[in-house]
VOGU-3710 file (C-alpha; in Angstrom, 3 decimals, decimal comma):
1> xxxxxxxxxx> 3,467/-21,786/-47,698  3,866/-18,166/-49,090  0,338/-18,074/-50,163  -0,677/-19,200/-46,312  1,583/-15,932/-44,887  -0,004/-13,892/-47,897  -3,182/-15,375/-47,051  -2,937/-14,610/-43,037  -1,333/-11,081/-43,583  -4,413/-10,208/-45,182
11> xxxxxxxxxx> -7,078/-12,408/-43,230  -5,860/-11,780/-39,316  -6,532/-7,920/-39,515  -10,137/-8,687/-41,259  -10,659/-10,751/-38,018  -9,271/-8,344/-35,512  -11,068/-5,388/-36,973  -14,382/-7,842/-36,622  -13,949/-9,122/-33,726  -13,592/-5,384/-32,064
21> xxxxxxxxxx> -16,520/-4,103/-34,043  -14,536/-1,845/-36,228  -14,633/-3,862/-40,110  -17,832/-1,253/-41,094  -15,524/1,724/-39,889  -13,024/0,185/-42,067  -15,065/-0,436/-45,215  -15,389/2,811/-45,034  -11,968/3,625/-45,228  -11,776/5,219/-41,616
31> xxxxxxxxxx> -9,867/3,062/-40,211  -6,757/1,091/-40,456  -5,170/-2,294/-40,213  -2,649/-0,746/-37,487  -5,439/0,911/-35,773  -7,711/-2,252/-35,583  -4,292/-3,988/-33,996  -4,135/-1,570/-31,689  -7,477/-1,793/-30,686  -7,368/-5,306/-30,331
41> xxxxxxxxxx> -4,171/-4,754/-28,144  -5,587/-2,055/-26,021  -8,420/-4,402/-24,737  -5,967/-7,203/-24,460  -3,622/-4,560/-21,930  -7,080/-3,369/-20,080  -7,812/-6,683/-19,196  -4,573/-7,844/-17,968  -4,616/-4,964/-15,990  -7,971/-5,893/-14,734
51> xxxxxxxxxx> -6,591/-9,200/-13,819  -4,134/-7,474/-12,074  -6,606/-5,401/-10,102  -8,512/-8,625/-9,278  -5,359/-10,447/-8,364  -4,257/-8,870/-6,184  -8,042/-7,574/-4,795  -6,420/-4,193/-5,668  -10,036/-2,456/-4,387  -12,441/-2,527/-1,491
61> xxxxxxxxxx> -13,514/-6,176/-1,938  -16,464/-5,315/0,809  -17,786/-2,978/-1,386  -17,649/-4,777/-4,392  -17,159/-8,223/-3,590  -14,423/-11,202/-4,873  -13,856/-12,414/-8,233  -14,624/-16,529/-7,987  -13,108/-16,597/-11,544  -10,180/-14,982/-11,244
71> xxxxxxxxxx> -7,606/-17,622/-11,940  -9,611/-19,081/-14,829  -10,091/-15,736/-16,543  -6,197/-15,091/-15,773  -5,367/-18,476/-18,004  -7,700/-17,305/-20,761  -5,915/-13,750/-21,081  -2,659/-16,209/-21,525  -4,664/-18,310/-24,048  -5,998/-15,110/-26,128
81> xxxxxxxxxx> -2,575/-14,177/-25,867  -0,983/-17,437/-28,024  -4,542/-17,576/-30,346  -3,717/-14,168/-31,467  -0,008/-15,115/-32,264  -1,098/-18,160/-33,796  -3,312/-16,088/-36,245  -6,530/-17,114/-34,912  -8,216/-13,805/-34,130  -11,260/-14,853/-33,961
91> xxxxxxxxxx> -10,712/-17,717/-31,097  -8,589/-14,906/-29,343  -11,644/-12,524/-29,068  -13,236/-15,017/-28,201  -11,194/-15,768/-25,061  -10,984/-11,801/-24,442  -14,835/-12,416/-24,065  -14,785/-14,832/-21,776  -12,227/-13,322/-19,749  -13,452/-10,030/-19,285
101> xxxxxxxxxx> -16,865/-12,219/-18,192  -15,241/-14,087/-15,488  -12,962/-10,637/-14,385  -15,752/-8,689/-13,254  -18,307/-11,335/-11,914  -18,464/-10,789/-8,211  -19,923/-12,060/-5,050  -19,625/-11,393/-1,403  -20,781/-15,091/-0,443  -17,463/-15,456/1,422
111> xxxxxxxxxx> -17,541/-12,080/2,741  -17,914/-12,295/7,013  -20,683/-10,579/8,715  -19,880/-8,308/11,774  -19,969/-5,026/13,097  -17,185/-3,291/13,410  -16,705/0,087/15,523  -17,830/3,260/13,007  -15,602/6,056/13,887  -16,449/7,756/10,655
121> xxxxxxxxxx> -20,172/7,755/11,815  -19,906/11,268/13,482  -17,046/12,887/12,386  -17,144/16,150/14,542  -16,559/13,832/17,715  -12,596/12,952/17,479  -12,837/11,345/20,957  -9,484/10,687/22,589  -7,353/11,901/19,559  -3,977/13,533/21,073
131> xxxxxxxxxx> -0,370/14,007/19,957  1,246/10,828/21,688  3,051/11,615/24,599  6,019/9,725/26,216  3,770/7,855/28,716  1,942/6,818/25,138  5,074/5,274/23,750  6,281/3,641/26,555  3,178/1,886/26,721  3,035/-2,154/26,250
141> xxxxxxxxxx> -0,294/-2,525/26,710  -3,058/-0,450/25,697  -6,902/-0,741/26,804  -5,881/-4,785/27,462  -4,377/-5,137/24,245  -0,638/-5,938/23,776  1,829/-3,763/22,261  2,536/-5,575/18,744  5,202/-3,398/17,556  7,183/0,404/17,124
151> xxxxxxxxxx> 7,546/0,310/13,166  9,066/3,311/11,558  9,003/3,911/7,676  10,827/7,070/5,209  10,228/7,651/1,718  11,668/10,596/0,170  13,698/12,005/-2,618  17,527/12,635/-2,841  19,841/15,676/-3,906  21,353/13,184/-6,459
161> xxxxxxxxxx> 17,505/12,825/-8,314  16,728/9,568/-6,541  14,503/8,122/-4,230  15,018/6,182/-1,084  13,021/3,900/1,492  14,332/2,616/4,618  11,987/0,917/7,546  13,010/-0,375/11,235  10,859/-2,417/13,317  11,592/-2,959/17,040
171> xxxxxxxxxx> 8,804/-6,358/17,024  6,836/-7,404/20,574  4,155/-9,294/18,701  1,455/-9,322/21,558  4,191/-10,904/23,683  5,263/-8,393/26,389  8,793/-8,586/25,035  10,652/-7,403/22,288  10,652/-10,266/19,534  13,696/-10,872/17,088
181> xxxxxxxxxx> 14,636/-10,119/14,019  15,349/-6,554/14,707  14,130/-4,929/11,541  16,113/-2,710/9,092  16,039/-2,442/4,983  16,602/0,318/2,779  15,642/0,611/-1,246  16,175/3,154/-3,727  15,030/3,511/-7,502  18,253/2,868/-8,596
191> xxxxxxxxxx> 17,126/-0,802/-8,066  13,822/-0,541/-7,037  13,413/-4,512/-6,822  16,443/-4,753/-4,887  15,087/-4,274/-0,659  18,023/-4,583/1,228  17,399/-6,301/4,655  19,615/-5,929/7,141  18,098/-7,276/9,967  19,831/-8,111/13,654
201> xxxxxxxxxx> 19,285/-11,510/15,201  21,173/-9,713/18,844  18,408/-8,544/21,779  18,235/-4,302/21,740  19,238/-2,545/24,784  16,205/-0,262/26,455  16,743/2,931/27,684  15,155/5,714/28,817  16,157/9,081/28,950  14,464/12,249/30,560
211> xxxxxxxxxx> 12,227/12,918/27,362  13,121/9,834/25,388  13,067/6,118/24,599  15,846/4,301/22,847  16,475/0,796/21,720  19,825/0,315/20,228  21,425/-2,825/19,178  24,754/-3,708/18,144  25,871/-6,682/15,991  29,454/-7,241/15,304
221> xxxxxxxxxx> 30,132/-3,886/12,855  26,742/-2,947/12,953  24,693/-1,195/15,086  20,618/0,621/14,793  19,719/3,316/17,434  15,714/3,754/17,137  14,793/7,055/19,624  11,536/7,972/20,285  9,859/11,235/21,644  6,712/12,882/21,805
231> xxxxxxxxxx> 6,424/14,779/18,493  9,473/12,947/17,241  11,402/9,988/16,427  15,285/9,460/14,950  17,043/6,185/13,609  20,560/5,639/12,914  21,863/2,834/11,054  26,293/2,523/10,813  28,143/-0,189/9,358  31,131/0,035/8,013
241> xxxxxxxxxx> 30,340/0,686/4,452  27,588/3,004/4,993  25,371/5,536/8,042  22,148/6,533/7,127  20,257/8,689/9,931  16,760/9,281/9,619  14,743/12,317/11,764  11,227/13,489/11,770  8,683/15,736/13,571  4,820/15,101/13,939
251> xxxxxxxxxx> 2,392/17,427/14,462  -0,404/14,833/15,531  -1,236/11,158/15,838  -3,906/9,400/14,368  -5,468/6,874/16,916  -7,616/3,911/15,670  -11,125/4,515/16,788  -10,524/7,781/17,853  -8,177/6,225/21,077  -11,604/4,883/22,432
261> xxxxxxxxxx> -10,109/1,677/23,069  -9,589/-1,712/20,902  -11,945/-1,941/17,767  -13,096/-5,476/16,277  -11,461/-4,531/12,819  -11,901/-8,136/11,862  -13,892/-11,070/13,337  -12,127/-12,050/16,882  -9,013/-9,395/15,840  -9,261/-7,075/18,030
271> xxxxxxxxxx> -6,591/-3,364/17,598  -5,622/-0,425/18,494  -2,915/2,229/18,633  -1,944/5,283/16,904  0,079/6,828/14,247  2,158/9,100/13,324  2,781/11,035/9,982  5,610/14,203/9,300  8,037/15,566/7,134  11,309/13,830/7,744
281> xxxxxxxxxx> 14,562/14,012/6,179  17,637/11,774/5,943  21,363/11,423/5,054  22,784/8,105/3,544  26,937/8,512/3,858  28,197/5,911/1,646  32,142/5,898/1,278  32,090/7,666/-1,795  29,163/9,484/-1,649  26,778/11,725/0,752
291> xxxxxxxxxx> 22,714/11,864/-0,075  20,667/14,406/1,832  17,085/13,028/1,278  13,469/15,023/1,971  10,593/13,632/2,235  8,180/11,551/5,539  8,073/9,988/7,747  5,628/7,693/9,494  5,662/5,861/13,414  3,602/3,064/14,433
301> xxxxxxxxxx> 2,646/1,674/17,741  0,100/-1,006/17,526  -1,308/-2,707/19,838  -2,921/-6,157/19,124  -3,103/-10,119/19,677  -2,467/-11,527/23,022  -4,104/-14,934/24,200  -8,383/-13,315/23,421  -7,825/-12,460/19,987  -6,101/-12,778/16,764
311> xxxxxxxxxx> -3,319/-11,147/15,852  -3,763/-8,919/12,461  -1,240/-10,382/10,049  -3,192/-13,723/10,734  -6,532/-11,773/10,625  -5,339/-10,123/7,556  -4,778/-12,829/5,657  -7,785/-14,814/6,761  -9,947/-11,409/5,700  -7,934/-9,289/3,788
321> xxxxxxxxxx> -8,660/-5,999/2,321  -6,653/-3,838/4,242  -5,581/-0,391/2,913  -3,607/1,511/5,393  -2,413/4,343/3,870  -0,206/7,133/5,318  1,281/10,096/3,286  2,091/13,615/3,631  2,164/16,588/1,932  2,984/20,353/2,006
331> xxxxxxxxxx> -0,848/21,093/2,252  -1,893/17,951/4,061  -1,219/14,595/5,425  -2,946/11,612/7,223  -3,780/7,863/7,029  -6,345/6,407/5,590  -7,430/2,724/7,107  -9,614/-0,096/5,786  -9,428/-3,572/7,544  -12,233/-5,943/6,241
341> xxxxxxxxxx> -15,512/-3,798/7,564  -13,678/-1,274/9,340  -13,141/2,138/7,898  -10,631/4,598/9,796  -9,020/7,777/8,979  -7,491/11,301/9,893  -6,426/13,782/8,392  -4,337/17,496/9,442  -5,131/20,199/7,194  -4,130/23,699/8,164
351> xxxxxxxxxx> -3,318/23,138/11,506  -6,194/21,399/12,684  -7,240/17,383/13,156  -9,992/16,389/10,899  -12,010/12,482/11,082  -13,305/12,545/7,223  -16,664/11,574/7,111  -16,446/9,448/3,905  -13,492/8,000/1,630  -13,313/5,712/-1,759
361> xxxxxxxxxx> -10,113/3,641/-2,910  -10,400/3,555/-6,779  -7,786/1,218/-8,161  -5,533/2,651/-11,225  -2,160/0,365/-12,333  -2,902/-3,290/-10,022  -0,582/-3,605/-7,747  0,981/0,030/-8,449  -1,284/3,512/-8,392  -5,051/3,923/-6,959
371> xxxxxxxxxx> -7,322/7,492/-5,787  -8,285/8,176/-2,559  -11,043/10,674/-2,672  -12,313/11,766/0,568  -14,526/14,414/2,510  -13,519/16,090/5,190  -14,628/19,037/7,596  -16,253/20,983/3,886  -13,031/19,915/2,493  -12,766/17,639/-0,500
381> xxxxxxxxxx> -9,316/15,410/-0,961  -8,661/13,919/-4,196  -5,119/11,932/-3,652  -3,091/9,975/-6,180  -0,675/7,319/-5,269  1,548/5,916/-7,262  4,472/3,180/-6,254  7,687/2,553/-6,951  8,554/0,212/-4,435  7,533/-2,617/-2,756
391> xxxxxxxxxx> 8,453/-5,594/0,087  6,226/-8,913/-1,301  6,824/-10,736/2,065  5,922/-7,900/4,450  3,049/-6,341/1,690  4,501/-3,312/2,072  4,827/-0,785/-0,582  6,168/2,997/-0,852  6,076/5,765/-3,495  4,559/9,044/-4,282
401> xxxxxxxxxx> 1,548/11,045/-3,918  -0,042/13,563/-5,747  -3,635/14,998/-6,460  -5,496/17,854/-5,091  -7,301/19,264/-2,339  -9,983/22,236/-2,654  -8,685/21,648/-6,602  -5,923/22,850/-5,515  -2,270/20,888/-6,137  -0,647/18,816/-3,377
411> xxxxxxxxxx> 3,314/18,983/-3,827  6,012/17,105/-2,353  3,839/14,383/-1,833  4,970/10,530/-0,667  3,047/7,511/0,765  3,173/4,381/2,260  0,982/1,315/1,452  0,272/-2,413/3,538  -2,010/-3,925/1,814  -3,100/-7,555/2,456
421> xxxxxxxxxx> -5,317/-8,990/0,636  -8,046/-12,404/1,704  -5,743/-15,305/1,082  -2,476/-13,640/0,294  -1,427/-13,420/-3,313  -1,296/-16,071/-6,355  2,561/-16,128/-6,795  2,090/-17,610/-10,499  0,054/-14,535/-12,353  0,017/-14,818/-15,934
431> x> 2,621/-13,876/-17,400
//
């Protein structure tokens, strides 16, 4: 038995360094038995990473196309995984091989054909874009589409060196009326995992004021007050352990298809809307502590479903890759929208409204960081995102962004993320 482990000590590097090309290097004496572990361990990490990337289509799968061997190269990274444990190098590379094979073998075979509205096309023309005014939010139906939701969401960082995330949702769903849960959760990176949801199951009371809309609803100890304005919009959450209150200006709204009316963003789903992005800032008054938090803000109103179309969670998960992606800056700040075929986006740069002409998602950490690079008015946009947070039932995730625009640094960046992709997502990845 000791000459087996003496035997294996010596034989599993030989293998490894083989297997990854490197045993000449190490003839040589350039190279060492640590380095050709590593190596072998780097590829092994790439991979799984590509899985990841695959997994959760964690790209622009109408660019590039699905992965019909996904799951199957997912098992093999777990089978490389015990071969190389087991000593057998050789079978492990082996798998890696085969893996990496099946990981990036597309086709777009199960990719629908339509033709989706190009706002992009001619991106002097912004159309109908316009700050959203009160007559705008008090809207429940919009070019024959019905209002689907108001959905609010803050990221931003704290006085105490964390970060927090709250979102409300007042819900109509295409229905005319307001649709329960009432939606409220918070998060922080204290426990990043840990999305508190503390939803109300009690109708919210409308009312309108001379330059405002509120719904507020009180449950027992607990109440949310969600005001909107043109150019603004203010929550406030109270129980009796905690208040947060949330504020935040906009400068703009983005409108889906430049607020030209509904756009086919996926076969027989049928949307429209606008958005709105801003700094924001926020207390959270806990009983032993006060957090003033700085960061943005971002206000929905979407307009979808009724009975001649789809609705776009349903749409979404039939099609998938959506990327809607909002996030601010000091310098600049916008969203970003792909839904299947459809490409969206705006950006406000220096005071002024800008429709890019052209943007790429390049995936980074699956299910974590990706690049948005994007042109825009002679301007180039080269943004980083990377997440900290995320709600696996609702696809929605939060964190940072960073990157450059002109080559010049973006600071006190943050950004939002839904991203659905065809089919949902495998909830047993390898481990």
């Amino acid at each position: 038995m000791k000459n087996r482990r003496t035997i294996r000590r010596i034989v599993l590097p030989l293998l490894i360094c083989a297997a990854t090309g490197l045993t000449t290097a190490w003839a040589g004496g350039k190279i060492t038995q640590d380095t050709a572990v590593s190596e072998f361990s780097h590829r092994l990490t790439n991979l799984q990473n590509k899985y990841d990337v695959v997994k959760y289509q964690w790209y622009d799968i109408y660019a590039d196309g699905l992965v019909p061997g996904a799951d199957e190269g997912g098992k093999l990274l777990i089978d490389a995984k015990a071969a190389l444990s087991s000593g057998n190098a050789r079978q492990a590379t082996t798998l890696l091989d085969s893996a990496e094979k099946l990981l990036t073998t597309y086709e777009k075979g199960n990719l629908p054909l339509y033709s989706p509205p190009e706002p992009m096309k001619d991106p002097a023309d912004t159309g109908k874009v316009h700050l959203g005014t009160l007559s705008d939010l008090k809207m429940t139906e919009f070019a024959g589409i019905p209002r689907w939701n108001y959905w609010f969401n803050f990221v931003g960082r704290g006085d105490d060196g964390e970060q927090y995330m709250i979102y409300a949702c007042i819900n109509q769903h295409g229905t005319g009326k307001v649709v329960l849960p009432v939606l409220f959760a918070l998060s922080s990176t204290k426990n990043p995992n840990d999305v508190r949801k503390l939803n109300f199951t009690t109708m919210p009371v409308y009312t309108e004021g001379k330059d405002s809309i509120t719904y507020t609803v009180t449950e027992g100890n607990r109440s949310l007050s969600y005001t909107l304005a043109q150019g603004s919009v203010k929550i406030t959450y109270r129980d009796v352990d905690m208040t947060v209150v949330a504020s935040a200006k906009f400068n703009y709204s983005f409108w889906y298809n430049k607020g030209l009316g509904g756009a086919e963003m996926m076969p027989n789903a049928v949307m429209a809307g606008f958005e709105e992005m801003g700094a924001a800032s926020a207390t959270f008054t806990f009983k032993k502590k006060k957090v003033t938090v700085k960061g943005f803000a971002e206000q929905e109103n979407l307009f979808c479903g009724g009975p001649k179309s789809a609705d776009y969670r349903t749409a979404l998960l039939k099609f998938g890759n959506e990327w809607w992606v909002p996030f601010h800056t000091d310098q600049v700040s916008g969203l970003f929208c792909m839904t299947g075929r459809y490409r969206d986006a705006g950006l406000y740069y220096k005071g002024k409204y800008y429709t890019p002409s052209e943007f790429k998602v390049t995936p980074l950490k699956g299910n974590t960081s990706f690049i948005i690079d994007a042109k825009f008015g002679g301007n180039d946009l080269h943004l980083i995102v990377d997440l900290w947070g995320w709600d696996p039932k609702l696809y929605e995730h939060w964190g940072n962004a960073a990157g450059t625009v002109n080559g010049k640094k973006l600071t006190n960046g943050f950004s939002w993320l839904e991203h659905i992709p065809q089919g949902g997502v495998n909830n047993s990845p390898p481990q």
